[in-house]
C-alpha positions, 0 to 999 in steps of 0.5 A, a space after each residue: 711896779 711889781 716884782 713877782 717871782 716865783 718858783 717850783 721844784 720838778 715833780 716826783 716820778 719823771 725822768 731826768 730827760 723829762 724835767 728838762 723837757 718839761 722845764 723848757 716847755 714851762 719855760 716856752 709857755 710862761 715867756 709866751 704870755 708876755 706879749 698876751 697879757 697887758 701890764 706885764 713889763 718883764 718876764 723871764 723863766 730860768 730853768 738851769 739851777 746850780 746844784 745848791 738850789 732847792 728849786 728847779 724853775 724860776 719865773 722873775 716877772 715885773 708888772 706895771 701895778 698890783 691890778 696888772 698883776 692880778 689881771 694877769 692871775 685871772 687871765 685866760 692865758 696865764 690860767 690855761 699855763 698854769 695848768 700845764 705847769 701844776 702838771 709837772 712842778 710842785 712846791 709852788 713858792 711865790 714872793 711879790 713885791 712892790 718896787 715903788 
């Protein structure tokens, strides 16, 4: 199994009302792909950081190998997502590990 989190901090110039509209939508969006994509085996994005966090949204996700995790990455539905999630957030971190 494969733990993939990732996590992003909102883009400069929006509002605080959009943030927290743009966080649920991302949120909306990335939640969705789970029953899309095969070999994905949990997927949950958190979007309501403590004040201490340096980043604004988090995706926790875990895949049923490394090939279904990178069959995600190339997935036409996870692509389209990432699109709109480059669109509001920035500061991409991304940590994968494998839980054996």
């Amino acid at each position: 199994m494969i733990r993939h989190i990732v996590a992003w901090a909102h883009q400069k110039g929006f509002s605080a009302e959009e943030n927290q509209h743009n966080a649920q939508k991302v949120k909306e969006t990335l939640e969705a792909l789970k029953g899309q994509i095969e070999g994905v085996v949990e997927l949950e994005v958190l979007i309501d950081p403590l004040d201490t966090s340096d980043k604004s949204v988090m995706l926790i996700s875990l895949f049923e190998s490394q090939a279904a995790l990178a069959a995600y990455q190339v997935h036409p539905a996870h692509l389209e997502a990432a699109g709109f999630v480059k669109s509001v957030m920035e500061e991409r971190i991304c940590l994968d590990f494998d839980l054996g």
